[in-house]
TILO-302191 format. One line per 2 residues: their letters; for each residue x, y, z of C-alpha. Coordinates in Angstrom, 3 decimals. Example, Ala and Ser with C-alpha at 12.3 -4.5 7.8 and 13.67 -1.06 7.14 Angstrom:
! TILO-302191
as = 12.300,-4.500,7.800; 13.670,-1.060,7.140
***
This chain:
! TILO-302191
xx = 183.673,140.037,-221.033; 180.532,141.466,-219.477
xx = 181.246,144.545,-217.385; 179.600,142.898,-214.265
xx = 182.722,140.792,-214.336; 185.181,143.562,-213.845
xx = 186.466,144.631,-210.800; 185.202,147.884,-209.861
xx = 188.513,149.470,-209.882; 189.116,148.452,-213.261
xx = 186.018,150.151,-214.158; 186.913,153.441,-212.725
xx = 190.582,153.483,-213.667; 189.143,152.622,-217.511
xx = 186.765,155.550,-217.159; 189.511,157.706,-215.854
xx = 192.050,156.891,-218.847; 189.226,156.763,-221.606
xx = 187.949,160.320,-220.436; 191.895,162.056,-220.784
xx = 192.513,160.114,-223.800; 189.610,161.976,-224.818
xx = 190.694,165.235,-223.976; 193.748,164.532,-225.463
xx = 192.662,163.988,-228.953; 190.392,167.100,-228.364
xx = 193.477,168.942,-227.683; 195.733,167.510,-231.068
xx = 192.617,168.196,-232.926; 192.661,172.168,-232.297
xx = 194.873,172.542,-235.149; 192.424,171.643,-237.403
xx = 189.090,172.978,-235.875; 188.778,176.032,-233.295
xx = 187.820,174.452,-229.608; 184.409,175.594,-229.856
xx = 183.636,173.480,-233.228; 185.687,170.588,-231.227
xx = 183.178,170.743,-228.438; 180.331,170.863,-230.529
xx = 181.564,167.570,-232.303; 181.736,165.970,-228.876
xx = 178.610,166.740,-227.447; 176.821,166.251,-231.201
xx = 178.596,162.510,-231.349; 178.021,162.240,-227.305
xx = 174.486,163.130,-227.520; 173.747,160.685,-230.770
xx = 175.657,158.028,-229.134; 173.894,158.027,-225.882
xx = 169.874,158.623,-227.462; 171.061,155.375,-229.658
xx = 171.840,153.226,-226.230; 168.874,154.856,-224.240
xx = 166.501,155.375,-227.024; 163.407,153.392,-224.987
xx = 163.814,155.700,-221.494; 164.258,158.714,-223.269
xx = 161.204,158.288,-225.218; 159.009,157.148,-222.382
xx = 160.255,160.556,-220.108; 159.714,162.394,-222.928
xx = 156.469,161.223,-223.168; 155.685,161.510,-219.813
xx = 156.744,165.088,-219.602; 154.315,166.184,-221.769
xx = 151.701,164.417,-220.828; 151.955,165.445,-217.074
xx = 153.095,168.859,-218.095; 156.405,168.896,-216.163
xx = 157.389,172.387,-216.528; 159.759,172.027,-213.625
xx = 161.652,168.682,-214.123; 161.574,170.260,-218.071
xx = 163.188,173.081,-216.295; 165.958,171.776,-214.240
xx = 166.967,169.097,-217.183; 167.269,171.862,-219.531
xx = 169.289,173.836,-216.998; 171.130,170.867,-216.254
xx = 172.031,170.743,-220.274; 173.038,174.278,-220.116
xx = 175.350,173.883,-217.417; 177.265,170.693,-219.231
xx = 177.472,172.426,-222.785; 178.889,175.519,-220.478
xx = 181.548,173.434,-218.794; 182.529,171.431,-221.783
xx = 182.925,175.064,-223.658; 184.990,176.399,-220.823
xx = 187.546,173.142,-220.742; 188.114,173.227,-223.969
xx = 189.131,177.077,-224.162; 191.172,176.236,-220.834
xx = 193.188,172.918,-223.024; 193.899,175.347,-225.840
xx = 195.731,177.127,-223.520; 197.342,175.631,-220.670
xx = 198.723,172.253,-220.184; 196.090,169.361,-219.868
xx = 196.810,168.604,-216.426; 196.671,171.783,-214.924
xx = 193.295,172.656,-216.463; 192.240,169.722,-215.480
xx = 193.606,170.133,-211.906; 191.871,173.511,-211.979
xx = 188.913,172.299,-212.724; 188.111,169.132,-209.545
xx = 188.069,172.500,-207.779; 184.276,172.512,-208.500
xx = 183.271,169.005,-207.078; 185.744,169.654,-203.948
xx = 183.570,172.419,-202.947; 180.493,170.770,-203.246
xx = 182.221,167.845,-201.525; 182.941,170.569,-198.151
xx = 180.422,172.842,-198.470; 177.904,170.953,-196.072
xx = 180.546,169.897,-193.764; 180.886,171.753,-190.580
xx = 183.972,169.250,-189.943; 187.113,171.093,-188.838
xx = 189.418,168.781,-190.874; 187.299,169.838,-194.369
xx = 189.510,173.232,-193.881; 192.798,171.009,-194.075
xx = 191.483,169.769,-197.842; 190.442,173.678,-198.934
xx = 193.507,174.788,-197.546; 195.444,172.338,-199.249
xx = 193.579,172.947,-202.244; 194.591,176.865,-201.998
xx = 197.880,175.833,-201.879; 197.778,173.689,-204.897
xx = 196.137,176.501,-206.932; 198.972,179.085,-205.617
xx = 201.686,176.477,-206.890; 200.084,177.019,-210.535
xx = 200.096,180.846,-210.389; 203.630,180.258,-209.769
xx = 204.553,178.223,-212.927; 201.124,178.000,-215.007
xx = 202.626,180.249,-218.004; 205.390,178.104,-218.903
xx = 203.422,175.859,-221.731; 201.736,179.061,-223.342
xx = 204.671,180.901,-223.328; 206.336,181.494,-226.835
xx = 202.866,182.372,-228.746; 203.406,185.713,-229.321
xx = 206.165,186.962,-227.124; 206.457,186.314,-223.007
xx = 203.507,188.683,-222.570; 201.060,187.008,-225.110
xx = 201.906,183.556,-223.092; 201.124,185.379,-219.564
xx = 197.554,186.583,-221.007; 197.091,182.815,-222.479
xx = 197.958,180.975,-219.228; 195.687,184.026,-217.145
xx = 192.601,183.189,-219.491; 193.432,179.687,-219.427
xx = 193.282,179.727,-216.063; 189.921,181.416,-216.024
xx = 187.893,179.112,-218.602; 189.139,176.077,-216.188
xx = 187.391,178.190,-213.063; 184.218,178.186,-215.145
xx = 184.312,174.859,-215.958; 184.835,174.373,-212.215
xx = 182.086,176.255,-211.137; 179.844,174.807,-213.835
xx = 181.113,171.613,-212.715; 179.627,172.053,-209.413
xx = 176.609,173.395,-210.752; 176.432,169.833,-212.758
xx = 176.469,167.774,-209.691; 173.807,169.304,-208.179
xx = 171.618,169.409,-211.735; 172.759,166.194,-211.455
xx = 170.841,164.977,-208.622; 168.225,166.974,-208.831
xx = 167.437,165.584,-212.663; 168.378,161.808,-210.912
xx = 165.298,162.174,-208.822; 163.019,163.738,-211.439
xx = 164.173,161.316,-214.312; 164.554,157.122,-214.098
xx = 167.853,155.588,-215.646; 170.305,157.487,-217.783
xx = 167.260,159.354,-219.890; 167.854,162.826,-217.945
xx = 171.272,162.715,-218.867; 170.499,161.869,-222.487
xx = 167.953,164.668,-223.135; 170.521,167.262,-220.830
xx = 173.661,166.050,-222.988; 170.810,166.915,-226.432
xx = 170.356,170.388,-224.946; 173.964,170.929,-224.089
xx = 174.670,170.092,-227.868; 172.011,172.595,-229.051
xx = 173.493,175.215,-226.786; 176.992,175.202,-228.297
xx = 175.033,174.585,-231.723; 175.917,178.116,-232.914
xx = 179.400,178.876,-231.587; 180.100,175.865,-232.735
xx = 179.072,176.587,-236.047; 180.614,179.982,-236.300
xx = 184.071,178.498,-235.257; 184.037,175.851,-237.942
xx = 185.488,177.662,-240.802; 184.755,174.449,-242.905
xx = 186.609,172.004,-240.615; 183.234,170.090,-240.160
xx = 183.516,169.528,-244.350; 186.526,167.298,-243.378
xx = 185.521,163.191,-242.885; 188.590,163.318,-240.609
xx = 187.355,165.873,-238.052; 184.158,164.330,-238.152
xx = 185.571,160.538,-237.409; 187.981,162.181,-234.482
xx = 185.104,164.059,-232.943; 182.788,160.987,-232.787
xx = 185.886,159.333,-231.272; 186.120,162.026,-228.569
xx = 182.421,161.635,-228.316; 182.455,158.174,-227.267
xx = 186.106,158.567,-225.052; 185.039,161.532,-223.372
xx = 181.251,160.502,-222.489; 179.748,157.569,-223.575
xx = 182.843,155.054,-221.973; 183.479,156.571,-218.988
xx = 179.851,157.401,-217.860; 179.097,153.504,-218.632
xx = 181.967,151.936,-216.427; 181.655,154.513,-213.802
xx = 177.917,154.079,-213.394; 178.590,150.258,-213.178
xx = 181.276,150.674,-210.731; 179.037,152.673,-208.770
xx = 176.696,149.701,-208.581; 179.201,148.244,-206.560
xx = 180.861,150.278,-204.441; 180.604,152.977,-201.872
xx = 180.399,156.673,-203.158; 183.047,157.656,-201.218
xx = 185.212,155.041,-202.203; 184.397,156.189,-206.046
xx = 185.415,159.739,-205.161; 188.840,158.954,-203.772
xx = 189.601,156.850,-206.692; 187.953,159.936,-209.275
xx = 190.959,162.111,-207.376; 193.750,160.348,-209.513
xx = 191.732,162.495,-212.817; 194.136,165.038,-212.183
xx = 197.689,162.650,-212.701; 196.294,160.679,-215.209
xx = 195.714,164.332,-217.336; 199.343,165.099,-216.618
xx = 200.118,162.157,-217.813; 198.243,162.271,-220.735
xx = 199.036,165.384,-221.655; 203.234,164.522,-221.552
xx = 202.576,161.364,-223.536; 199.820,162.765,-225.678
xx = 200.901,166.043,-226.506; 204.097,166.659,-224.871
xx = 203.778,168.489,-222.014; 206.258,168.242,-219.796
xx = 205.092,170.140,-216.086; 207.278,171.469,-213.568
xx = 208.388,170.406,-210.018; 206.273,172.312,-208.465
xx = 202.851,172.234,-211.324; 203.102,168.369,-210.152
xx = 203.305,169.532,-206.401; 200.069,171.507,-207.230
xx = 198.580,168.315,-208.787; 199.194,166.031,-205.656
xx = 197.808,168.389,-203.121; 194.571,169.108,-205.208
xx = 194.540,164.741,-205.180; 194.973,164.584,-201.941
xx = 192.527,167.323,-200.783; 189.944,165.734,-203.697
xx = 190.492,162.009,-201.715; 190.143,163.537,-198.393
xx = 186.872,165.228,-199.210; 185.250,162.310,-200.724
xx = 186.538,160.629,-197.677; 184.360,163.107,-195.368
xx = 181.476,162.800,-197.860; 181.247,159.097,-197.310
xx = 181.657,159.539,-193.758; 178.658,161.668,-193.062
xx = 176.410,159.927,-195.828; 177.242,156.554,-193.397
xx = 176.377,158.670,-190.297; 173.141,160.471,-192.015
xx = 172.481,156.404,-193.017; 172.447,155.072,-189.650
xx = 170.233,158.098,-188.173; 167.849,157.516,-191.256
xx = 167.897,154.153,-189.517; 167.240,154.781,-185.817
xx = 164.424,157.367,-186.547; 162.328,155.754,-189.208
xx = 159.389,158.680,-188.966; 161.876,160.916,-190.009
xx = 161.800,162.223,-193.410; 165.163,160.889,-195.073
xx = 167.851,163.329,-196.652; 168.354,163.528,-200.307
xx = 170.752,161.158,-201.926; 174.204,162.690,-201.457
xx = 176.207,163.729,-204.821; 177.986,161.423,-207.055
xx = 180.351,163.835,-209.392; 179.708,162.957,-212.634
xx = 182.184,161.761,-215.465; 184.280,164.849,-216.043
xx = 184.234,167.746,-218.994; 187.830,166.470,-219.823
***
């Protein structure tokens, strides 16, 4: 079936299962290969996968790059690169750590501050409020899957720097929907994501490497990391950017705030991680404060829309921020 048959939601829901299956399989394969080699394997397989589907476009903005001498979109592509290989580092660390849902929950702290940072809307402190609240649920209860490595104290410093790497990631993450947009408008189709997910790939090149102790030798690794590759990247960013065809923005960002339950989820049936009362708690208000920001987001792109329309001499706004498929 052609995906322009699918309902939209189908598409996103897809994305959203096929990127925390992903991370699931990631997180089973730690035992064999450090995080850092397992990240390298998904950005290597991500990065081949991708150049193979948009070989024409990238060659042609390649091309044109050096022709024109581009210094600047070269610039902003390569830190958009950067920024992913940093936030797919950080996850990882964060998975091998705490449970899968509450890195993940951690992490859609990044696109829910881009989401309020240019509102001046009274009700966008409800969703960072409510967001505070979910992340004070987790300091609460966040040791109790890294507990038992080591003694009660050796959990407590693996659920602290578990906590941390998913901050990064969320920070990156933020940084990567920006670099996002800004490598949208410098870049046509999906080849500015292609050459950013090849630079991302060389930048975890040599941890990678270093990690490895020989687990890259192993055909198994190899097959489960091309696996996450295509899972964690390729999938998801296909359905989601064909979904987006389709419907609002907004609408996409409230449905992109069920990431967090589907992780959870994951993560219990995946890997057996069974969260607290009150670690789910923190999940559903970081959902809800994640659906009520994209909710504002698509409310003032409609109203910056309709003033683009009644003063045509104005210069129009920038295209507002899509977050990207997730790290996860």
């Amino acid at each position: 079936m052609p995906l322009h048959a699918v309902p939209p939601s189908a598409l996103v829901l897809t994305g959203i299962i096929s990127v925390q299956l992903g991370a699931g399989l990631a997180t089973r394969l730690f035992s064999q290969a450090a995080p850092a080699a397992v990240t390298g394997l998904r950005l290597w397989s991500a990065a081949a996968l991708l150049a193979v589907f948009g070989a024409s476009g990238l060659a042609g903005a390649l091309r044109a790059m050096a022709r024109e001498r581009a210094w600047r979109d070269a610039a902003v592509v390569v830190a958009f690169g950067v920024t992913l290989g940093i936030m797919n580092y950080s996850i990882y660390q964060s998975f091998a750590r705490i449970p899968l849902g509450i890195a993940v929950t951690i992490e859609f702290l990044g696109p829910l501050a881009v989401a309020v940072a240019a509102s001046r809307r009274p009700v966008d402190l409800l969703w960072v409020a409510l967001a505070g609240a979910g992340v004070a649920l987790l300091s609460q209860g966040g040791t109790s899957q890294a507990a038992g490595q080591g003694g009660p104290h050796s959990g407590t410093r693996l659920a602290i720097s578990g906590i941390v790497f998913a901050l990064v990631a969320a920070v990156a993450w933020a940084g990567y929907i920006l670099l996002s947009a800004a490598t949208g408008r410098r870049f046509s189709g999906s080849s500015g994501l292609v050459i950013a997910m090849g630079v991302a790939a060389l930048a975890v090149t040599p941890t990678a490497l270093s990690a490895a102790h020989g687990a890259l030798s192993r055909p198994g690794v190899l097959a489960t990391g091309a696996a996450i590759g295509l899972l964690s990247s390729v999938i998801p960013y296909r359905f989601e950017l064909e979904a987006l065809r389709r419907i609002p923005a907004g609408v996409f960002g409230i449905w992109m705030s069920l990431e967090p339950a589907v992780a959870a989820l994951v993560g219990l049936i995946l890997l057996g991680q069974a969260l607290r009362a009150g670690e789910w708690a923190a999940v559903g208000c970081v959902m809800v404060a994640c659906a009520g920001a994209a909710r504002g987001s698509a409310a003032r792109a409609a109203a910056k829309a309709e003033s683009a329309a009644s003063e045509p001499a104005r210069q129009p706004a920038g295209p507002d921020v899509i977050p990207p498929p997730p790290a996860s």
